[in-house]
C-alpha positions in Angstrom: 105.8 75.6 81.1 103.5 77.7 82.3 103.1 81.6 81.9 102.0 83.8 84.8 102.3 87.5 84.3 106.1 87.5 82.6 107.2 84.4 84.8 107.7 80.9 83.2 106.9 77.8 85.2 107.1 74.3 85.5 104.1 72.3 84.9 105.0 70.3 88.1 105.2 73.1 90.8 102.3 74.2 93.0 100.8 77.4 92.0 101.2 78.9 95.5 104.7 78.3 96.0 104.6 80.0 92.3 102.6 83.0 93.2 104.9 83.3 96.1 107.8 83.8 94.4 106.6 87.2 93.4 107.8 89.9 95.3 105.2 91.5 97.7 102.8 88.1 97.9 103.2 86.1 101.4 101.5 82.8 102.7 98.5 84.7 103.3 98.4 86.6 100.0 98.7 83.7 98.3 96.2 81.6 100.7 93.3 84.5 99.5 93.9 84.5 96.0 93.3 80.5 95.9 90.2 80.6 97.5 88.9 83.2 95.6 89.4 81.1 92.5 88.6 77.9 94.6 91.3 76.2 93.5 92.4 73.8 95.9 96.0 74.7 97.5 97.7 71.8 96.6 97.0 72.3 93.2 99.8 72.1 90.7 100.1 74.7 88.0 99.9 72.4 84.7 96.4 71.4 86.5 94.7 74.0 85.7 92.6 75.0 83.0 93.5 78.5 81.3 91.2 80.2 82.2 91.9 79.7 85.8 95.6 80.7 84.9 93.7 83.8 83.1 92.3 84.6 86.1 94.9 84.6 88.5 97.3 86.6 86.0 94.3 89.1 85.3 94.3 89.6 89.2 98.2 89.7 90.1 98.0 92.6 87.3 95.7 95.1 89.1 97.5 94.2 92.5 101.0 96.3 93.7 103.1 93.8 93.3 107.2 93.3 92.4 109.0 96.4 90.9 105.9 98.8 91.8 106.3 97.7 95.2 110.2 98.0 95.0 109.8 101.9 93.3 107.4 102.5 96.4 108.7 101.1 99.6 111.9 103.3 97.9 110.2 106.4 97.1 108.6 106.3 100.9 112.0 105.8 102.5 113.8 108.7 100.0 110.9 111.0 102.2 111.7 109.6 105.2 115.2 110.7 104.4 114.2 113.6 102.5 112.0 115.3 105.9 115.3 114.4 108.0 112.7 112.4 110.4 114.2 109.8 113.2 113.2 107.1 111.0 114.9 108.7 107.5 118.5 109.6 109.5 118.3 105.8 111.2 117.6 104.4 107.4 120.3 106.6 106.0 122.8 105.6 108.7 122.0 101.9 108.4 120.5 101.2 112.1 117.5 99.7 113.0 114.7 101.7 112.8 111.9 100.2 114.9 113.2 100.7 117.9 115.8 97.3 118.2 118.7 96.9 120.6 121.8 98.6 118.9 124.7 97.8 121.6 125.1 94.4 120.5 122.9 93.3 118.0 123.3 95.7 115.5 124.8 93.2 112.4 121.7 92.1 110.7 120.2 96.1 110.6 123.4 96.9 108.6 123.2 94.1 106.4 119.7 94.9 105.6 120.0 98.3 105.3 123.3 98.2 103.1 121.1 98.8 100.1 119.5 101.9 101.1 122.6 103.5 101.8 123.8 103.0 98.3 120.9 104.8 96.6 
């Protein structure tokens, strides 16, 4: 098992399917953080040496990442709300808010926006 910032993992995964399980790192974040430790991308995590693993924790800790992300995308959606803007009532009523069809493809916006209501 291998430890990357509070997240066990197998020796046998590759490190960036790991680092994408984190919330707020994609393909592409995931892509750049490999080559800047030039570690190759199918790489598996019980690979490589600790100080690589060092490394990559060292810079997933200064990036916004999981429940800072979370607390933010929150917080800017609460002003949204808060200002009474199109986009806070549409978020507060569970809609789409980009501009999407509502008359009959509504059902995905509601499910996604389920959580906000409850807050």
């Amino acid at each position: 098992m291998v430890f990357i910032l509070g997240n066990n993992f197998l020796e046998n995964r590759l490190l960036k399917h790991c680092l994408e399980t984190f919330y707020g790192i994609g393909t592409k974040h995931s892509t750049r953080i490999l080559a800047k430790f030039s570690v190759f991308p199918g790489a598996r995590v019980g690979q490589l040496p600790t100080k690589t693993i060092n490394d990559i924790t060292a810079e997933l800790s200064t990036m916004t990442i999981e429940t800072d992300l979370r607390r933010k995308m929150r917080d800017n959606i609460q002003r949204l709300r808060d200002m009474g803007s199109y986009r806070g009532r549409r978020h507060a009523m569970g809609l789409p808010v980009r501009g999407q069809r509502t008359r009959s493809q509504i059902l995905t916006a509601r499910k996604l926006n389920r959580i906000d209501r409850a807050n």
